[in-house]
Backbone as CSV, one residue per row, in Angstrom:
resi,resn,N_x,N_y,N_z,CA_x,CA_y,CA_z,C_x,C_y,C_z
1,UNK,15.663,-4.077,19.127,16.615,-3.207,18.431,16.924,-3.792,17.053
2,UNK,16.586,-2.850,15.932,17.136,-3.439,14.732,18.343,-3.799,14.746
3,UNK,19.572,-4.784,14.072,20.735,-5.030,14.038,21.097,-4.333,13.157
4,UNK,22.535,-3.877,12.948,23.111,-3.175,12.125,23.277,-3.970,10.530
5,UNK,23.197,-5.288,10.539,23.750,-5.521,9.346,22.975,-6.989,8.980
6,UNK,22.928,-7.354,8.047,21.805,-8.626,7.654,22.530,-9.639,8.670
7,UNK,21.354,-10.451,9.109,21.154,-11.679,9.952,21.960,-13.268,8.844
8,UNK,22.355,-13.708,9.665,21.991,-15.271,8.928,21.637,-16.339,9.801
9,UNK,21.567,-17.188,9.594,21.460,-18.563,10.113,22.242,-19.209,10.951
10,UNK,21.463,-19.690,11.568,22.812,-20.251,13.111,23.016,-21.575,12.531
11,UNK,22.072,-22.655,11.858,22.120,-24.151,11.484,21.256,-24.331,10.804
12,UNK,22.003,-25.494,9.773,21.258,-26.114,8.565,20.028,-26.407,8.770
13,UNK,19.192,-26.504,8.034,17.536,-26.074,8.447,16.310,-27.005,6.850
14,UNK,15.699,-27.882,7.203,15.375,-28.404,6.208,13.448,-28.263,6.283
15,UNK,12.574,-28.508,5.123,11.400,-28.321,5.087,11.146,-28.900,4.085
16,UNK,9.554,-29.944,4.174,8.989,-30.290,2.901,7.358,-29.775,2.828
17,UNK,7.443,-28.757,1.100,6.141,-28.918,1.404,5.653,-29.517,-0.064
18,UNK,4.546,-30.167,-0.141,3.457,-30.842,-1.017,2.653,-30.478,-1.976
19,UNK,2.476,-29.688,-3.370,1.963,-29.025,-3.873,1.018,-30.007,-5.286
20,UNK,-0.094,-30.125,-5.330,-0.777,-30.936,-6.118,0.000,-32.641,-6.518
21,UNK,0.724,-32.882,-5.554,1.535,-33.903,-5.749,3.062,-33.712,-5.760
22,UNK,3.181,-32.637,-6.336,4.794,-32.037,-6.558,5.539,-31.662,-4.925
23,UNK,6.525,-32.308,-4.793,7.359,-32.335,-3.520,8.588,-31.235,-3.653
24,UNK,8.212,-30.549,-2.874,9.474,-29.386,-2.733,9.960,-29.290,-1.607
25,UNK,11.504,-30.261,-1.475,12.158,-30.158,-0.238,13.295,-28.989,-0.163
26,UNK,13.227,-28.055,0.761,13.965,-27.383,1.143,15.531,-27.441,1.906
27,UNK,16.493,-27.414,1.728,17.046,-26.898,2.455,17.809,-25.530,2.250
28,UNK,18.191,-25.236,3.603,18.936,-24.235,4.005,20.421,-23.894,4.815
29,UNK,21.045,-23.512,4.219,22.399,-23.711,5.042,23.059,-22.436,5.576
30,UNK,23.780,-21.666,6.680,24.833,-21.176,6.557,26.094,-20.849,6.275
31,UNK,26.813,-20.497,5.066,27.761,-20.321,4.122,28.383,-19.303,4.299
32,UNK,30.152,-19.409,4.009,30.956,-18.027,4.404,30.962,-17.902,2.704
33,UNK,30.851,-18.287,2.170,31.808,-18.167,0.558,30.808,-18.644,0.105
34,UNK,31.135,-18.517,-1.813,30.552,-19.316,-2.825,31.039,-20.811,-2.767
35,UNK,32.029,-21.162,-2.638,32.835,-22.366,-2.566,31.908,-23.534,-1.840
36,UNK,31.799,-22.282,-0.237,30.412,-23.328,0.638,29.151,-23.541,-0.253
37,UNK,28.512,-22.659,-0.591,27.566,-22.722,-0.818,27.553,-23.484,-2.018
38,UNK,28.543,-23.707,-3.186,28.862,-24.706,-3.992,28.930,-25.972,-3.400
39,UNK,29.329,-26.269,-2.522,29.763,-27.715,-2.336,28.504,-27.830,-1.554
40,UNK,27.341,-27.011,-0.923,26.392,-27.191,-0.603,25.396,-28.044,-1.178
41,UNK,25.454,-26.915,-2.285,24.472,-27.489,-4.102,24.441,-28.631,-3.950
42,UNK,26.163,-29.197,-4.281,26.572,-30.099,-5.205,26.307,-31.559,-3.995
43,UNK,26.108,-31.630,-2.586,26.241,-31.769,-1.726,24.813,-32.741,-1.771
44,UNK,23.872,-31.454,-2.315,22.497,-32.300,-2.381,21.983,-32.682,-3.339
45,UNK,22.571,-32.505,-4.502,22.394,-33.091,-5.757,22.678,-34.472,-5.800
46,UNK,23.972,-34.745,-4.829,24.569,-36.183,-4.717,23.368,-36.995,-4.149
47,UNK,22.988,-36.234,-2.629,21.884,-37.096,-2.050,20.520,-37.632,-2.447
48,UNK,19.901,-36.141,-3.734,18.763,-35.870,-3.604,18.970,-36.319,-5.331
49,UNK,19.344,-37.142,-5.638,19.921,-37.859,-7.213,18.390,-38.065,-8.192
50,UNK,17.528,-38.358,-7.566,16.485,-38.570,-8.258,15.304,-37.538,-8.133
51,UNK,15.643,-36.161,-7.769,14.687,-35.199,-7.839,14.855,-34.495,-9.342
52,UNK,13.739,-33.762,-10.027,13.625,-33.410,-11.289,14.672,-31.935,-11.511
53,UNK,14.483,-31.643,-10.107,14.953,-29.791,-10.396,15.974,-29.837,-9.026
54,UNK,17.128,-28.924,-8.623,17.420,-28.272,-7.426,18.098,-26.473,-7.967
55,UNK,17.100,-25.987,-7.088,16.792,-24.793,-7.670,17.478,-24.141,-6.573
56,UNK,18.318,-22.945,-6.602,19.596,-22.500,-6.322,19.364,-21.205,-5.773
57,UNK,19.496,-20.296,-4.596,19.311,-19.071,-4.263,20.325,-18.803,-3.581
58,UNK,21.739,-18.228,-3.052,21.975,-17.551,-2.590,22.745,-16.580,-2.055
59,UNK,22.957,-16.100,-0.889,23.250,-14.410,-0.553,24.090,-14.291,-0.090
60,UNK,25.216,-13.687,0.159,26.615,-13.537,0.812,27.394,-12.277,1.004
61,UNK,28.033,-11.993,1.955,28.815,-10.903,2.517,28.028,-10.280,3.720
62,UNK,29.219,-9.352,4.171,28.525,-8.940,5.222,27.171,-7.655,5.085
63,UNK,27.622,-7.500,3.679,26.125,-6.382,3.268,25.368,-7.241,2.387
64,UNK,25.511,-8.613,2.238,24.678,-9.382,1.321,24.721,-8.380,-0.216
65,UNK,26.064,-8.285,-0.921,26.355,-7.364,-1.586,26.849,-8.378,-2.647
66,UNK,26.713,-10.120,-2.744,26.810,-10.954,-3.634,25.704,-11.990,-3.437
67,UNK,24.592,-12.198,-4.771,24.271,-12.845,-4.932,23.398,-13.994,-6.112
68,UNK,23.375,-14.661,-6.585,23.062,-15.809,-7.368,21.646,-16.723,-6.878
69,UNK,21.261,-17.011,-8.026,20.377,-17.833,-8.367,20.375,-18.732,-9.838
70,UNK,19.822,-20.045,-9.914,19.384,-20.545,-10.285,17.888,-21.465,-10.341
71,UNK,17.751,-21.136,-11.765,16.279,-22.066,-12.023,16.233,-23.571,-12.718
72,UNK,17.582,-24.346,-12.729,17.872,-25.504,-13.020,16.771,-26.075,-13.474
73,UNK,16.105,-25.237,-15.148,15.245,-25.814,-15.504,13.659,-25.626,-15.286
74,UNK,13.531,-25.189,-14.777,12.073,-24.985,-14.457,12.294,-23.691,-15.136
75,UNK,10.952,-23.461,-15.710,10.843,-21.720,-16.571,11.614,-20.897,-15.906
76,UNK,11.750,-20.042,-16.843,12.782,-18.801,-16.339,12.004,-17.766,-15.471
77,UNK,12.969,-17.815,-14.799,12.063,-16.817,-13.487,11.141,-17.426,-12.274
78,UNK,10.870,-18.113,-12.619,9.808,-19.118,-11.552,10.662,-19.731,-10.576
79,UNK,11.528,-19.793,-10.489,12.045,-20.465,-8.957,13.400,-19.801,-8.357
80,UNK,14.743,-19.671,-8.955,15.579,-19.160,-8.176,15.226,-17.319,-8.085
81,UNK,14.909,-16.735,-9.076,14.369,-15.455,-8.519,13.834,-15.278,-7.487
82,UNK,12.753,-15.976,-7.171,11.319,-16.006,-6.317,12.415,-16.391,-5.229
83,UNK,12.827,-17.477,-4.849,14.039,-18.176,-3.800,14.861,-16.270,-3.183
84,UNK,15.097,-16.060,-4.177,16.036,-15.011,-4.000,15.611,-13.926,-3.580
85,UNK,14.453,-13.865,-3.944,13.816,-12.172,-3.038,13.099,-12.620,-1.673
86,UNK,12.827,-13.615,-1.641,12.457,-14.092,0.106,13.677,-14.270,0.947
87,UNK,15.201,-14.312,0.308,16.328,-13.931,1.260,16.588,-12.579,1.283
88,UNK,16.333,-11.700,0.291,16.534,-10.403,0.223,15.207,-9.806,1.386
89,UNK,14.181,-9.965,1.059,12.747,-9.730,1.978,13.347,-9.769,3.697
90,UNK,13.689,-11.272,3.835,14.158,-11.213,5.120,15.352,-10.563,5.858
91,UNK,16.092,-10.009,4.752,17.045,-9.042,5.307,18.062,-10.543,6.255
92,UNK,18.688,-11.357,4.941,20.051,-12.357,5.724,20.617,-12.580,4.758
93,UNK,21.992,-13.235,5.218,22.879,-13.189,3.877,23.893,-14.205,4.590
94,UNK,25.013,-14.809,3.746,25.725,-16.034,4.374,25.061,-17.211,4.285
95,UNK,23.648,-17.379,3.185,23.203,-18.354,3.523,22.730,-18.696,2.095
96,UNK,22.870,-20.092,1.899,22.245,-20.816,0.423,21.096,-21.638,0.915
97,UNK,20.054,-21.457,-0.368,18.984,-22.515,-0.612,18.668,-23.240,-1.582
98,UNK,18.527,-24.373,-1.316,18.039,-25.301,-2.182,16.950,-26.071,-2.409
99,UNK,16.488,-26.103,-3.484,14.913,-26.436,-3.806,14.485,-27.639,-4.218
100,UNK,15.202,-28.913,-3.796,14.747,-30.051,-4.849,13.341,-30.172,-4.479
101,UNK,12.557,-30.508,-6.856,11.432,-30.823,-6.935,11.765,-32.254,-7.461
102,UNK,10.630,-32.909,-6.573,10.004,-34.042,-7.773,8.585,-33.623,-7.932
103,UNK,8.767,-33.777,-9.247,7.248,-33.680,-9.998,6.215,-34.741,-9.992
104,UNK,5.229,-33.872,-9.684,3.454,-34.699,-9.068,2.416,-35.224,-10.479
105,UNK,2.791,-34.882,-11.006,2.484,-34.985,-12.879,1.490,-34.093,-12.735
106,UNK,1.020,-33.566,-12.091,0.195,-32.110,-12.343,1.107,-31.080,-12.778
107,UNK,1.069,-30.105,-14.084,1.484,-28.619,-14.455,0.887,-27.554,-13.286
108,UNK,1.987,-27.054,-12.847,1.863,-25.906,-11.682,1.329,-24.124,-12.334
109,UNK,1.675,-24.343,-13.520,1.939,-23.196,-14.102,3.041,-22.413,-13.539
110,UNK,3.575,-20.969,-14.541,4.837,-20.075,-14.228,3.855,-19.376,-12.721
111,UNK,2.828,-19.128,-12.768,2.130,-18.187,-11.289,2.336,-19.326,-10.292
112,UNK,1.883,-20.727,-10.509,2.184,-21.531,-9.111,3.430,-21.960,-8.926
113,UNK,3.920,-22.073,-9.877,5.577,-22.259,-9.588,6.249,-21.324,-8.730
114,UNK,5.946,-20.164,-9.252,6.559,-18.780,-8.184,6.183,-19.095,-6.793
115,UNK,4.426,-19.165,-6.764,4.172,-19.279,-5.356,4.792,-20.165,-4.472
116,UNK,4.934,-21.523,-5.520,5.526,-22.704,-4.739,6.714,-22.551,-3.839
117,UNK,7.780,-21.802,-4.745,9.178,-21.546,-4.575,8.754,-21.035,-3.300
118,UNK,8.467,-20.034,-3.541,8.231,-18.996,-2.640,8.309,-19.063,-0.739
119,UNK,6.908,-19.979,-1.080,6.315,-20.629,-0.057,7.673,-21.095,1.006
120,UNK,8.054,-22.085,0.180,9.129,-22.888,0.333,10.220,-22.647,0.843
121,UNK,10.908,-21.455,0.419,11.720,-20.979,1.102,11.564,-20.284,2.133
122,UNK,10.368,-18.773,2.237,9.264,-18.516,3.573,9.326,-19.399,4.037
123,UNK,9.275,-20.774,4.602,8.242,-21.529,5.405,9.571,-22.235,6.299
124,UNK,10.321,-22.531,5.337,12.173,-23.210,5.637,12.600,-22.027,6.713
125,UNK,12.389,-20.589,6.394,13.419,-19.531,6.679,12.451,-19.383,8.112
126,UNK,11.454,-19.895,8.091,10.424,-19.209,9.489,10.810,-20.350,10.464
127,UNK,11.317,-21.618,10.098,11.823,-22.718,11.138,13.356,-22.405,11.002
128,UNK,14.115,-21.507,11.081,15.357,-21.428,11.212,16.004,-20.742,12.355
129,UNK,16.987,-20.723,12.786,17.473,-20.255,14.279,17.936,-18.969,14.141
130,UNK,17.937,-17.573,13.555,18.412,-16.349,13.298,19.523,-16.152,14.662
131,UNK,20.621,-15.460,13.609,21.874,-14.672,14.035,21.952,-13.598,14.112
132,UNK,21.656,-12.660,14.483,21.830,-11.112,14.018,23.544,-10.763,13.881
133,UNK,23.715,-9.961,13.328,24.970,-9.274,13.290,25.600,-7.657,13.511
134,UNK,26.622,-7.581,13.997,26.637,-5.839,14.903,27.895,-6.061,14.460
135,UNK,28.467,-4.270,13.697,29.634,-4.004,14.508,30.011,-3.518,15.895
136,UNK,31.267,-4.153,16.320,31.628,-3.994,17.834,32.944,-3.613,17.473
137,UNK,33.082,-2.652,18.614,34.797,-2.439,19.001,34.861,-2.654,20.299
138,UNK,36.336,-3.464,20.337,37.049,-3.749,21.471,37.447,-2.733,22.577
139,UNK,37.147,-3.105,23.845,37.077,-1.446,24.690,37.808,-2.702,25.831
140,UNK,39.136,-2.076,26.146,39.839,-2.616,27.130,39.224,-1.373,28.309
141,UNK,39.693,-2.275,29.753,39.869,-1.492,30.697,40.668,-1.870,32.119
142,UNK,41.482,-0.800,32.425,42.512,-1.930,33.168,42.165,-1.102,34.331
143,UNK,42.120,-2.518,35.633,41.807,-1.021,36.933,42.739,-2.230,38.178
144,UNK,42.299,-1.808,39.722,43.480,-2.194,40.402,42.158,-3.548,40.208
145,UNK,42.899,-4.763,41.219,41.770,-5.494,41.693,40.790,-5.598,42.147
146,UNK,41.333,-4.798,43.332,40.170,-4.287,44.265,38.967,-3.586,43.676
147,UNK,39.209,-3.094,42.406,38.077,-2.804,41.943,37.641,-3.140,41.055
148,UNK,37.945,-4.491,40.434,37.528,-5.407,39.195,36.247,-6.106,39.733
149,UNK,35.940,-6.421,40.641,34.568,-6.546,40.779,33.617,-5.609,40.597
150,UNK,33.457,-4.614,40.699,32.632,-3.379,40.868,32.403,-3.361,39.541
151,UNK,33.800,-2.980,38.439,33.612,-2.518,37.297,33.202,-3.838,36.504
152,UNK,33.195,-4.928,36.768,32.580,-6.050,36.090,31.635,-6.126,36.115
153,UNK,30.921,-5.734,37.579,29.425,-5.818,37.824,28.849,-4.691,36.472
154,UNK,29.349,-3.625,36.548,28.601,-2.418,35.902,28.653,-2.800,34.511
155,UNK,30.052,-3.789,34.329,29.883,-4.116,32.836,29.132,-5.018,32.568
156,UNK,28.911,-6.251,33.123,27.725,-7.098,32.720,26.384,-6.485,32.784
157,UNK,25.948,-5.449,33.622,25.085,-4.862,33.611,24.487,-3.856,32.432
158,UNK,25.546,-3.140,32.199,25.759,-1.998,31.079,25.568,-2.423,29.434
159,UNK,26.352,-2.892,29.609,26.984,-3.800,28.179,25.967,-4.475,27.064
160,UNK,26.017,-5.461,28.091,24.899,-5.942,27.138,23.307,-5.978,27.374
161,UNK,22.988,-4.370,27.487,21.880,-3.657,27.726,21.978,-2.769,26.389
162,UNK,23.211,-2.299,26.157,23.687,-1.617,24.794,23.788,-2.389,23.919
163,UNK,23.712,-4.074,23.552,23.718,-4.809,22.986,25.014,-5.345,22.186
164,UNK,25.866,-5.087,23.260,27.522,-5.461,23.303,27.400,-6.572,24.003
165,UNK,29.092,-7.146,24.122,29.223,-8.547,24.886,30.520,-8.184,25.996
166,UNK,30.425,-8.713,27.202,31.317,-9.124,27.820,32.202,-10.263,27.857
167,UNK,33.676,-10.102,27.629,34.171,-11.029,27.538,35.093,-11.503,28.838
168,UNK,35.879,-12.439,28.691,36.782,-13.256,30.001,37.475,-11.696,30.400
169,UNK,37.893,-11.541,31.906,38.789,-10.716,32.303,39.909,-11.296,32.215
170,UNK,40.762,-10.558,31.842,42.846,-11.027,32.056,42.961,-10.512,33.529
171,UNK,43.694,-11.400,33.886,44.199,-11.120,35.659,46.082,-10.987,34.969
172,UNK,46.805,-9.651,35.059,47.849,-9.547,35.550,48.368,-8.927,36.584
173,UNK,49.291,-7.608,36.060,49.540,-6.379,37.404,48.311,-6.216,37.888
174,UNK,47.336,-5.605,36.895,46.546,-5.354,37.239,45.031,-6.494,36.090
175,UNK,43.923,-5.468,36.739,42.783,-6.390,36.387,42.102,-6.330,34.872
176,UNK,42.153,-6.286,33.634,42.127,-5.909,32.534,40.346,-6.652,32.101
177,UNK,39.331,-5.481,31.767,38.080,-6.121,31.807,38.336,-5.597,29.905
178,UNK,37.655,-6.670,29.334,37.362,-7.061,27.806,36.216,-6.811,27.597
179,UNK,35.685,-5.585,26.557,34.276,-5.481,26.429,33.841,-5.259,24.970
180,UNK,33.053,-5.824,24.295,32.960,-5.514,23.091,31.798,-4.475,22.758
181,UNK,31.435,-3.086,22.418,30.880,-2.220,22.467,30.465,-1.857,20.807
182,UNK,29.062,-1.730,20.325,28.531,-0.708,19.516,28.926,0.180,19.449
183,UNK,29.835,0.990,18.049,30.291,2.091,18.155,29.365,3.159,18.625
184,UNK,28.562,3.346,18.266,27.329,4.501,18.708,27.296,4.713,19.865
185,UNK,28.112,3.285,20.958,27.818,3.435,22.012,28.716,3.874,22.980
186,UNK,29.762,3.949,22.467,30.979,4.216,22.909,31.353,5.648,24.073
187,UNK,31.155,6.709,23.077,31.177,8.031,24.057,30.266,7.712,25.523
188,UNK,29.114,6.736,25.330,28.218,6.682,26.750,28.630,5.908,27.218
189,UNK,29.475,4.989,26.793,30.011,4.391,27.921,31.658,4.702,28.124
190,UNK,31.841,5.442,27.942,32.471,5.967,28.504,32.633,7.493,29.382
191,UNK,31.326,7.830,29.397,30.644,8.769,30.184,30.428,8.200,31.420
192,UNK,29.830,6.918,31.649,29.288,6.197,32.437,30.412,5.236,33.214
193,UNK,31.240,5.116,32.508,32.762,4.380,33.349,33.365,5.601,34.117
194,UNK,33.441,6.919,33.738,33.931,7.845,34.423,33.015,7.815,35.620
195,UNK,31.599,8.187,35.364,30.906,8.193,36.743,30.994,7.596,37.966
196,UNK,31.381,6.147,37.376,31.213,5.004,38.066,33.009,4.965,39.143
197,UNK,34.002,5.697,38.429,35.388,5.454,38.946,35.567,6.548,39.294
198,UNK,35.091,8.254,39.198,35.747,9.360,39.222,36.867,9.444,38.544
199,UNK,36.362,8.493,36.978,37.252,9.144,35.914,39.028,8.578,36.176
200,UNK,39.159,7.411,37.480,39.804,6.877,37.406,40.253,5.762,36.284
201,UNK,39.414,5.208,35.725,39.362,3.855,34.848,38.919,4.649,33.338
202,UNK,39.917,4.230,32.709,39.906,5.026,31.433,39.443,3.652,30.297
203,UNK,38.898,3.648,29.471,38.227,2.941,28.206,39.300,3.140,27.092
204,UNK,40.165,2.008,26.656,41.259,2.183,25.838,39.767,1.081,24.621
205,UNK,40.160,2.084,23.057,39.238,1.526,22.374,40.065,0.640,21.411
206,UNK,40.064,-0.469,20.436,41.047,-1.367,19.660,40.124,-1.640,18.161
207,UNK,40.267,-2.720,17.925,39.556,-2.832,16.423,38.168,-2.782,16.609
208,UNK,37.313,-2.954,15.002,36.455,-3.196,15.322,36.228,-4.508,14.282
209,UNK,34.768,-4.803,15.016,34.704,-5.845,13.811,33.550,-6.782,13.696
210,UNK,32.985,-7.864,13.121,31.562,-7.802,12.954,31.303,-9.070,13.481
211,UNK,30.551,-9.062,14.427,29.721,-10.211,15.164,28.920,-10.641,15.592
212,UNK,28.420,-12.295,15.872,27.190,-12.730,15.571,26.983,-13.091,16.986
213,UNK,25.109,-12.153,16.902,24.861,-12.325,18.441,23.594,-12.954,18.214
214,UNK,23.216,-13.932,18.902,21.824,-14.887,19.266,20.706,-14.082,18.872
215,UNK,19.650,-13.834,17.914,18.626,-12.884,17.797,17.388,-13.437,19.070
């Protein structure tokens, strides 16, 4: 199932690759803000003190609807662009990259430079742990006890078949099951909770809101 909204990264994620001598270490991080992804930069600039370039890509929000690059030097266009359309390509966002080069004393040219970048970030992003992301709304349901097993069963079953989550039940008066539901999915399951109760157990719906499920 496609996800509703760009993927990111579950954990920091690193790669080196080797180009006529020239070393291009990758990393990759997951970032809520610019701030992260700043102190990211600045993070590996401290470590990575004696590389020639760290070349800057990246994407943020929940529509990946902010984003930046830098080419810290290397020709214009040849590296944080290139960085930047292989996060756009992969459809993720929440996430910065960084490119430190040291230089091999071979000239790459502006065409191998692109490729290099390129590569580089492709190759980082293909060893990384993907998140997908969904909106969900909260779908309470309160029934006696006696029948909180039944309707739990149908919800672990149901649920996340629709690619929702089940969450902890509340035990008070009564038995209160927590379900987080795909709006799209909503009217059917609640077609399908009626079936299941004779329309006893009613689907109270609450916020919605955007969350990260294991791809």
């Amino acid at each position: 199932m496609t996800p509703d909204l760009p993927s990111t990264i579950a954990a920091p994620v690193e790669h080196e690759l080797v180009i006529k001598r020239s070393v291009f270490l990758t990393h990759l991080a997951p970032v809520a803000s610019v701030e992260e992804a700043e102190a990211a930069i600045s993070g590996i600039r401290r470590q990575r003190w004696d590389a020639r370039h760290h070349c800057t890509a990246m994407v943020l929000g929940v529509h990946a609807d902010r984003q930046r690059s830098s080419d810290d030097g290397e020709p214009s266009g040849t590296a944080g662009v290139p960085m930047l359309e292989v996060l756009r390509h992969r459809d993720v966002t929440d996430v910065v990259a960084v490119v430190s080069r040291w230089f091999g004393g071979t000239l790459l040219g502006a065409g191998g430079l692109v490729r290099a970048y390129t590569a580089s970030v492709a190759q980082t992003l293909d060893r990384a742990t993907l998140v997908s992301r969904r909106v969900l709304t909260r779908v309470t349901v309160d029934v006696p006890h006696a029948e909180a097993g039944r309707v739990l069963s149908f919800a672990h079953g149901w649920v996340p078949a629709h690619a929702g989550a089940v969450g902890e039940p509340e035990y008070g008066a009564a038995a209160r099951i927590v379900l987080m539901v795909p709006p799209r999915h909503l009217d059917a399951f609640d077609a399908d909770l009626a079936a299941l109760t004779a329309g006893a157990a009613i689907a109270v719906r609450g916020d919605s809101i955007v969350a990260d499920v294991p791809a």
